[in-house]
N, C-alpha and C positions, 0 to 999 in steps of 0.2 A: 504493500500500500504506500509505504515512504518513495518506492521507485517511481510509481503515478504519478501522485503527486506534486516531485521533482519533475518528471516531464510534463507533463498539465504547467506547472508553472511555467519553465523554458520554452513551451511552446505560445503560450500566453505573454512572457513577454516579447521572444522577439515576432509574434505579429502584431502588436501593438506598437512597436517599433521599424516595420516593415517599412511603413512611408519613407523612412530616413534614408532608405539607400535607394527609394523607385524616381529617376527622375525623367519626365512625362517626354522629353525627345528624344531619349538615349533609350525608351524602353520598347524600341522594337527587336522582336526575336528571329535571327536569321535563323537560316533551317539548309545545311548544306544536304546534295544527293547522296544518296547511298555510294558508297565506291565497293566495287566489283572486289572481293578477296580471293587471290590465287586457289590458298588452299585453307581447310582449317585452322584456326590459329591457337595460340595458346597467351591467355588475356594476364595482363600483369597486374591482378588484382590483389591490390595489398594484403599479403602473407596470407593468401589461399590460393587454390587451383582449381581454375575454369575453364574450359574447353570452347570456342564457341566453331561451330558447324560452318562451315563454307557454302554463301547461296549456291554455287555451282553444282554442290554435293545436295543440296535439299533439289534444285531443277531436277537433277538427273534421274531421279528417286522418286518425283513425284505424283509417280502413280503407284507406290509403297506405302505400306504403314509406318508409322513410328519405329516400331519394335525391329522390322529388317534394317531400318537406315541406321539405328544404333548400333548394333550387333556388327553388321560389316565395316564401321567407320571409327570407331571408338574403342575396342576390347574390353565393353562391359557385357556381364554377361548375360542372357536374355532365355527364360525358360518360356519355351516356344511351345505348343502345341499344336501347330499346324497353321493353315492359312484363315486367316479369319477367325480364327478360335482364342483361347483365354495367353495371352503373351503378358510375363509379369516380369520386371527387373530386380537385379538384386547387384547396387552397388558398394563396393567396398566387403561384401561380404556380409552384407544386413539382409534382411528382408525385406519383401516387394513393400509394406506396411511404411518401410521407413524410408521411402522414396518419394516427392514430393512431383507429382506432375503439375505445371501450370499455364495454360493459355489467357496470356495477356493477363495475368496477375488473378485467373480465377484457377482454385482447384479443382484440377480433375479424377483426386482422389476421391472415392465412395468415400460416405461416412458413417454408412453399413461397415464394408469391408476393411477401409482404411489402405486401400491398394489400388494402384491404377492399371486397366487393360490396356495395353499398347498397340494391339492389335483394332484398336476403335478410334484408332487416333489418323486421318490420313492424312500425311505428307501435304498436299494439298493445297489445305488451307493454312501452312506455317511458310515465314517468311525469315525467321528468324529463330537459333536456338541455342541457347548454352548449359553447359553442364557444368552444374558446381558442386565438388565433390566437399564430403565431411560436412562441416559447421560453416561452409563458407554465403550459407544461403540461411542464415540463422532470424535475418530481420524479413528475411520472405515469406521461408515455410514455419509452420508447424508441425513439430515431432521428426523433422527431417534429418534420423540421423545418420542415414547415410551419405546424402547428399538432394539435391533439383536436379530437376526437368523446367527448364524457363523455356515456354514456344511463345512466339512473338508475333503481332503481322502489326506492319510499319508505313506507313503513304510516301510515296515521291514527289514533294511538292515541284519537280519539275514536268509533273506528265499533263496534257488535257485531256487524253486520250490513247486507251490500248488496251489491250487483253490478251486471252489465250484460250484456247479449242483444243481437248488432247483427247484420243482415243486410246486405250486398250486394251489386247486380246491377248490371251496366255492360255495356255495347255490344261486341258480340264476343264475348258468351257466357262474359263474365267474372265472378266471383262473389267477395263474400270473406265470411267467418260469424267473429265471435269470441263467447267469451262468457268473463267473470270473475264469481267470488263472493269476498268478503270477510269474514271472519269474525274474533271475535277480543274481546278486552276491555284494559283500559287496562295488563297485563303482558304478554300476549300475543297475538300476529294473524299472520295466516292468509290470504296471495292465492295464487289459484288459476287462471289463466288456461289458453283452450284457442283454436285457430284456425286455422281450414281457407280456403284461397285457390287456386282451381283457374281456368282457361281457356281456349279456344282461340285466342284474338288474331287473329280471322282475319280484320282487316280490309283492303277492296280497295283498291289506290293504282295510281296511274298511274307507269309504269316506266318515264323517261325514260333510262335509261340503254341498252333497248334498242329501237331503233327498224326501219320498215320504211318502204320510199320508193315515194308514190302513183304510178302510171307514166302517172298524166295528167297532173297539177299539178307535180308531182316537190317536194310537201311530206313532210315526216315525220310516220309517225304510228306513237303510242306506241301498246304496247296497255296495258289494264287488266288487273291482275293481283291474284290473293289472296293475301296472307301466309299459306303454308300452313306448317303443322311449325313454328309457333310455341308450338305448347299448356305448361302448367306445371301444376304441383298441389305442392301447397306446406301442409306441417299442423305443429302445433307444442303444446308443452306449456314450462307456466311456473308452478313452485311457490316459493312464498316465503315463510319465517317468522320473524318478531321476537320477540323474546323479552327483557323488561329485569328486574331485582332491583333492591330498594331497596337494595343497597349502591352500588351507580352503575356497574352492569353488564349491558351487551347483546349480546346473542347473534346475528348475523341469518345465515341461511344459503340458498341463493337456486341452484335449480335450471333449465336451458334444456334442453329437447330438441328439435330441427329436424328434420325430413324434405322435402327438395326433388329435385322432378323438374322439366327442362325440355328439350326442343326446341331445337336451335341452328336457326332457319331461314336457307335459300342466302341469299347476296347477290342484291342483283337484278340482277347484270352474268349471272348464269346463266342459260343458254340451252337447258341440256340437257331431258331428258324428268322430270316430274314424280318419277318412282321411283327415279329415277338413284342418287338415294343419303340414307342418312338422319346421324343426329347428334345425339348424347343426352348430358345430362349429370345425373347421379345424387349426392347428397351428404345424408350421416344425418352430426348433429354433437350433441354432448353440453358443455356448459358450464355450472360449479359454482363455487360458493363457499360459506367460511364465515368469519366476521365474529367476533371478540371482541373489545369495546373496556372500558377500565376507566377509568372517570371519577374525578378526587381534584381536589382544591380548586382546582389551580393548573392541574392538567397532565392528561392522556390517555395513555395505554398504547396500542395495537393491534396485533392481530396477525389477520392475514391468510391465506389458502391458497385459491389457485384453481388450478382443472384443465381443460382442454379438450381434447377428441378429433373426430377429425373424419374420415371416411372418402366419399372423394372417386372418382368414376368416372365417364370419359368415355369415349365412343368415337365411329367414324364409319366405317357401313358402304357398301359400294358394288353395286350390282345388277350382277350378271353373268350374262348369256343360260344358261340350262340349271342355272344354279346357284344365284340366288335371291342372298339378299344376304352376302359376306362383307367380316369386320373388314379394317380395313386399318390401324387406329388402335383402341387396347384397353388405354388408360392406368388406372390404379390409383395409388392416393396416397393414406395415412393416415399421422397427426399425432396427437402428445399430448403437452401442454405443462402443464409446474408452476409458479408458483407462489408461493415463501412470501417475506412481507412483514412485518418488526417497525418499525413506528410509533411512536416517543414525542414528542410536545411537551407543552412550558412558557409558560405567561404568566407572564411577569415582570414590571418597575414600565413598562418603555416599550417592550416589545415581545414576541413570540413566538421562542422557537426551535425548532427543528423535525428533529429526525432519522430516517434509512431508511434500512435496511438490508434488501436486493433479492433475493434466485435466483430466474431464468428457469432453467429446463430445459427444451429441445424434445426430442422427438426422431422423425425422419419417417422415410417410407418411401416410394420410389415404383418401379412398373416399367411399363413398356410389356410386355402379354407375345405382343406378334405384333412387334417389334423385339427385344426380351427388352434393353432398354436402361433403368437407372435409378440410382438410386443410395440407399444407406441410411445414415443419419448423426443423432450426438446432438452438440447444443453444449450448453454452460452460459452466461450472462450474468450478470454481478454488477455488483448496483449499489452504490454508497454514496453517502447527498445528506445535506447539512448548508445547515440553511435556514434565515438568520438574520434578524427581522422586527424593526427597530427605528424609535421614533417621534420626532423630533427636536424637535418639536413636535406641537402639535397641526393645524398642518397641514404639515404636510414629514413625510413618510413613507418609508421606505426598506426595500428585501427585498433581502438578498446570499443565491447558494445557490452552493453547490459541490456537482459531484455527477461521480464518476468511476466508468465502466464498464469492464470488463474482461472479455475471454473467453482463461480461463486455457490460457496458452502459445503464445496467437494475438495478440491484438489489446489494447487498451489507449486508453481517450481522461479526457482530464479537461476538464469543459466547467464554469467559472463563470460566474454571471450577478449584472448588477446591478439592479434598479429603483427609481424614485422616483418620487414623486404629492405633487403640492403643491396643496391647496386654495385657490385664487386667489380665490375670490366664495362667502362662504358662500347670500348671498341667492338667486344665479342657479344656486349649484351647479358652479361653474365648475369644473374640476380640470383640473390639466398632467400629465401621464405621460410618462414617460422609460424604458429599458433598452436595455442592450448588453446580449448572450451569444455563448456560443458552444454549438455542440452538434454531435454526430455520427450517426453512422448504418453501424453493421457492417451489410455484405454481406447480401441473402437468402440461404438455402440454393440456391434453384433457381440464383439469378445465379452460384454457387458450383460447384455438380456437377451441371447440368442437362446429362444428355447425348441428343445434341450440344450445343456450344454454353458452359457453363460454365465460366468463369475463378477458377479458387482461388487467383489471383495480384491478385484484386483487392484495391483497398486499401478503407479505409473511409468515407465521404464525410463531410466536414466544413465548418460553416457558423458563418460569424461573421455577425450581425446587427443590426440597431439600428430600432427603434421609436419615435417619439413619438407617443400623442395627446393630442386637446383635447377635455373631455366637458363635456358641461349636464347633470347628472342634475338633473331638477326637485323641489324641495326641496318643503314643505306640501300633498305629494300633488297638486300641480298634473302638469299634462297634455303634458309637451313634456319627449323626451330627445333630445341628438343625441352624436353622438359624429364626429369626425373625426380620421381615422389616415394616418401616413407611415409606411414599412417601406424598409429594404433588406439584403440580405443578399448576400453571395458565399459558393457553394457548391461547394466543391472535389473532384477527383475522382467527379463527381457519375456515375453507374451510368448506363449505356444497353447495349440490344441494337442490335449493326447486321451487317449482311450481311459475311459474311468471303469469303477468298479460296478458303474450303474449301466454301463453295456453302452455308455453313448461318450464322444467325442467331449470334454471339457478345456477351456482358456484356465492355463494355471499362467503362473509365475516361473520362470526357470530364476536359481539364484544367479547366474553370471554366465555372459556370453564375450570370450574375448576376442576380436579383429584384429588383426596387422597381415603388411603386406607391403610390396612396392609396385612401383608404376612408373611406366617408360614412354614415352608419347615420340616421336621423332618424325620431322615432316621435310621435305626437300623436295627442290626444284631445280631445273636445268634447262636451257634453250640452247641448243644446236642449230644456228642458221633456221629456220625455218620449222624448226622439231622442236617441242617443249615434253618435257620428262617431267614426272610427279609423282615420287613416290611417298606413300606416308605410312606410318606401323607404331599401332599399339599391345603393350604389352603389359598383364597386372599377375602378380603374383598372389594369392589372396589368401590369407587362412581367418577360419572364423569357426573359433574351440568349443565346443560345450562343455562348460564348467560346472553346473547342474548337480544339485541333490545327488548323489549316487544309489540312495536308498530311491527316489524316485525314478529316476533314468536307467540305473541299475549301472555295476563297475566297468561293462564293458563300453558307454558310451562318454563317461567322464574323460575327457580331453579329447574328444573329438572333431573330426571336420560334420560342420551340419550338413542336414540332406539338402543335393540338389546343389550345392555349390563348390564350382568346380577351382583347383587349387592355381591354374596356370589356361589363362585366356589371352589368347591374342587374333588380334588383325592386321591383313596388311594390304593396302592397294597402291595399283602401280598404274600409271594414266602415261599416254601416249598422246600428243593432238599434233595435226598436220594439215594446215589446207583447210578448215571444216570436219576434217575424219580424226575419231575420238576411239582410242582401244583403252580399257580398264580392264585391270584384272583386281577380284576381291578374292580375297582368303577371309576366313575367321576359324578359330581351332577352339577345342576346350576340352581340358582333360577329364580322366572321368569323375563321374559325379556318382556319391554314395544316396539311396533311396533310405535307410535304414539309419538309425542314430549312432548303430555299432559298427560301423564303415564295412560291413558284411560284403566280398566280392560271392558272387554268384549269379548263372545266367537268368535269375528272375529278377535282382534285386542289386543288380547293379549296374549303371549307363559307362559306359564304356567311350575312351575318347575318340572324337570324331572331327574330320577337316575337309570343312565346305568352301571349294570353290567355284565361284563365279565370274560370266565375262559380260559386258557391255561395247558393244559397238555402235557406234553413233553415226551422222553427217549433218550437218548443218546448212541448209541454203536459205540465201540473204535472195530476194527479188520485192525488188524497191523499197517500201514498207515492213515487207512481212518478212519474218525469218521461220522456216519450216525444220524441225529437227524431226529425223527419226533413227530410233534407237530402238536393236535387238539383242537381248537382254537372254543369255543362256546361264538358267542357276543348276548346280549341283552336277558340272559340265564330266565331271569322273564317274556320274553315275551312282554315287557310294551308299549304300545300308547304312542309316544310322537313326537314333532313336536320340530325341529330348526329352522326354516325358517316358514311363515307363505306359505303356498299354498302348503309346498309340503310335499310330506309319506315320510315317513319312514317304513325301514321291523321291523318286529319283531325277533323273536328268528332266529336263522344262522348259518353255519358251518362252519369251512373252516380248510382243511385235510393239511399238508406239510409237503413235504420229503426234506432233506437237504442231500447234500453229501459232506463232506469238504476231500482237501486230500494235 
């Protein structure tokens, strides 16, 4: 409460003091173009590490979800389920929970689940994206302790007009179509996006999991099988408008609409008859905002308001002789979340300060209505951050933030953090980065009142931290970034479901979950007359122990790697351009991952490492106006068996053709 308070004040006086620096002819806001970035870059953000995405690499992708464009460009790692289906992240070795997704400063985390699908996210509609690993998005997200997901979409106050028409078609009957216009002049613009992505996924894989035994030879033989009840259909709407005044004020206000349908299809340990039983999940979601920001000499004003809704439906029926199919599973769940954020900072002679003031409001709803089991409930969240940026010199640089959350009459955490960046080499670019923090993470709702199964006794997880890297940002637009990172963290009380005594799935407490690991980012460029080379490769080393009750886990999972996350991931792609014509090659690898807490190898219950390569062929034509690109895009070009998920296929080799029209 003293933290508040202190910031309510400071924010109180200096906007009562604001007029002193706004002086009425000097107060117009210039607004420079986007400039074009070669390749991803690695952002020199005082003593943390941020990744931000290259438009070239979100263009080229753009008919991709979220979840492929990370996994191939990044080396984090991505538990994939197939196309269209549940893609969840897990950076630094956390869980999907502790991963904060954001478009244009709204979450796209559930707050059922407290995890974002990646695979509902398309390319598309983002213009912009960075990744901020650890504590370095601590005044953004909530509970984020592994790191952000920041998606952006940004206006060109130099366009009046232009757009783009894309088609595409891929192996399996898969399709995606977008199309945006841009409109607009140097006070105000106008994007428009629209985009439809439907398929059947129906392709055939060999089912080693169920076999029949030759009665000559006495080998096995697998049969081939089709991915059926995999289909999706998937459309979307995306309106955005900027609007600035010559008094040094912008308006933006930025609308999502989503419609998603898909198909859960069986595992392939299923044996039964084809009809046996179906599995659908249904989800319409609404996400808004609106933007005022007030620009004066010294300082920035903002204030905020975003809303999301989101109405959610699953079920799973089963064929019964004489009866045809009935529910047995007929879950419902809707959400709607607010919202409001007041922003002020100051540049001062040697640093920035920075204060926010937070309310979250959820409030959800959900029932089973063939169990008639659910539960309905509002929380509040508040935040207060006070984010101090001082320069010690001109290279020794330091960021202090304090930021205390509270959900009144429940819970309560105070998390500060420190960081430092010292420029060692201005020639080579050399910089040292350093921070400690700490940060938390209240409860989901469902891990709260999920019935069966939810514990309201749970407490909130909390995690202390510490980072250093060592970055080369290449200085006179020279061609070579690299970045290397150490992390570790302990995470207390950290949330699991595990099998109870009462036959059903319960959210306990594990007593301690530890992370550490490194991280290697390295990006380069080359031009040969007329040839541009671009290579870039990430690589993370991860480990993430379970420290856990032994009586509850039992001895043999006590220092373990947790399930599903793998120890050693990387990426690497290497880009060719000549003339208009565009060769990439992607890689992504990842060792294997343990399904079980006791890192058990065995062929049911262990994923085994796998290394996916893909290629991208491009060409570009410029005719007057209009530039036409079309790219063919072969994924899993070795053909190779491999599994993300225990139960379910994957395809192998695949195509997928796209025409692009920009104008």
């Amino acid at each position: 409460m003293k933290l508040f308070l202190t910031i309510g004040f400071i924010l109180f006086v200096y906007i009562s003091n604001a007029q002193l620096y706004y002086v009425p002819d000097s107060g117009k806001v210039t607004f420079l173009k986007a400039v074009e970035i070669r390749a991803s870059r690695i952002n020199n953000n005082t003593g943390y590490k941020t990744i931000s995405i290259d438009s070239s690499v979100i263009a080229e992708q753009a008919n991709h979800d979220l979840s492929s464009l990370i996994s191939e460009n990044t080396g984090i790692f991505i538990k994939n389920q197939g196309k269209a289906a549940i893609s969840t992240i897990s950076l630094r070795g956390t869980s999907p929970s502790h991963t904060d997704v954001q478009w244009n400063g709204i979450s796209i985390r559930s707050p059922l689940m407290g995890q974002t699908d990646l695979s509902q996210i398309p390319v598309s509609i983002i213009d912009n994206i960075d990744i901020m690993y650890g504590s370095s998005s601590i005044e953004y997200s909530q509970g984020a302790l592994g790191g952000s997901i920041l998606l952006e979409t940004k206006p060109d106050w130099q366009n009046t007009i232009g757009g783009k028409l894309s088609q595409s078609v891929g192996s399996y009957n898969n399709f995606q179509e977008y199309g945006q216009i841009n409109l607009g002049n140097k006070t105000l613009q106008s994007k428009t996006r629209l985009y439809y992505n439907h398929g059947k996924n129906n392709f055939t894989f060999t089912n080693k999991n169920i076999a029949d035994i030759d009665p000559v030879s006495g080998e096995l033989i697998y049969p081939t099988q089709e991915n059926r009840y995999a289909d999706y259909e998937q459309y979307g709407l995306v309106e955005e408008l900027y609007f600035k005044t010559r008094k040094g004020i912008t308006i933006n206000g930025k609308y999502w609409y989503q419609s998603s349908f898909r198909s859960i299809p069986r595992l392939n340990t299923f044996e039964g008859n084809d009809y046996s039983n179906i599995s659908r999940e249904l989800e319409n979601s609404h996400r808004g905002m609106v933007e005022v920001k007030k620009y004066f000499q010294s300082s920035t004003l903002l204030f905020s308001n975003t809303a999301a809704y989101s109405d959610h439906t699953y079920y799973l029926k089963n064929f019964i002789t004489g009866y045809g199919y009935e529910p047995i599973v007929y879950a419902n769940s809707n959400y709607l979340t607010n919202v409001s954020k007041l922003e002020y900072s100051c540049k001062m002679k040697k640093g920035t300060i920075q204060s926010i003031v937070q309310n979250a409001f959820s409030t959800v709803s959900t029932i089973d209505t063939i169990t008639k089991q659910g539960y309905d409930v509002k929380r509040n969240i508040l935040d207060a951050i006070l984010k101090y940026k001082y320069d010690f010199t001109k290279k020794l640089k330091s960021s202090l933030t304090f930021k205390e959350s509270w959900i009144p009459e429940q819970s309560q955490a105070f998390n500060p953090s420190l960081a430092l960046s010292y420029d060692l080499d201005d020639t080579l670019g050399i910089i040292l980065q350093a921070n400690i923090s700490s940060n938390n993470r209240f409860p989901d709702l469902n891990d709260l009142y999920w019935q069966p199964g939810g514990n309201p006794d749970l407490l909130p997880e909390a995690s202390r931290s510490a980072e250093m890297n060592v970055l080369m940002l290449s200085p006179n637009e020279k061609n070579f970034d690299l970045s290397i990172s150490g992390f570790y963290a302990d995470i207390n009380n950290w949330i699991q479901w595990l099998p109870s005594v009462q036959g059903y799935w319960q959210a306990v407490n594990i007593d301690k979950v530890k992370t550490y690991g490194m991280e290697c980012w390295a990006d380069a460029g080359l031009e040969l007359g007329k040839v541009k080379f671009i290579v870039r490769g990430a690589y993370a080393y991860t480990k993430s122990l379970n420290y856990g009750n032994p009586e509850t886990w039992g001895k043999e999972a006590y220092g373990k790697q947790l399930p599903y996350t793998p120890v050693h991931s990387l990426s690497l792609k290497g880009n060719m351009q000549y003339k208009g014509y565009s060769f990439s090659w992607l890689h992504n690898s990842y060792s294997e991952r343990y399904t079980t807490s006791s890192n058990e190898i065995s062929k049911r219950d262990w994923l085994y490492p796998y290394f996916m390569n893909n290629l991208n062929l491009s060409k570009n034509l410029i005719l007057k106006n209009i530039q036409l690109s079309l790219l063919l895009r072969i994924n899993n070009i070795f053909n190779e068996e491999y599994r993300s998920v225990l139960g379910r296929p994957m395809p192998g080799r695949n195509y997928q053709l796209s025409l692009t029209c920009s104008f």
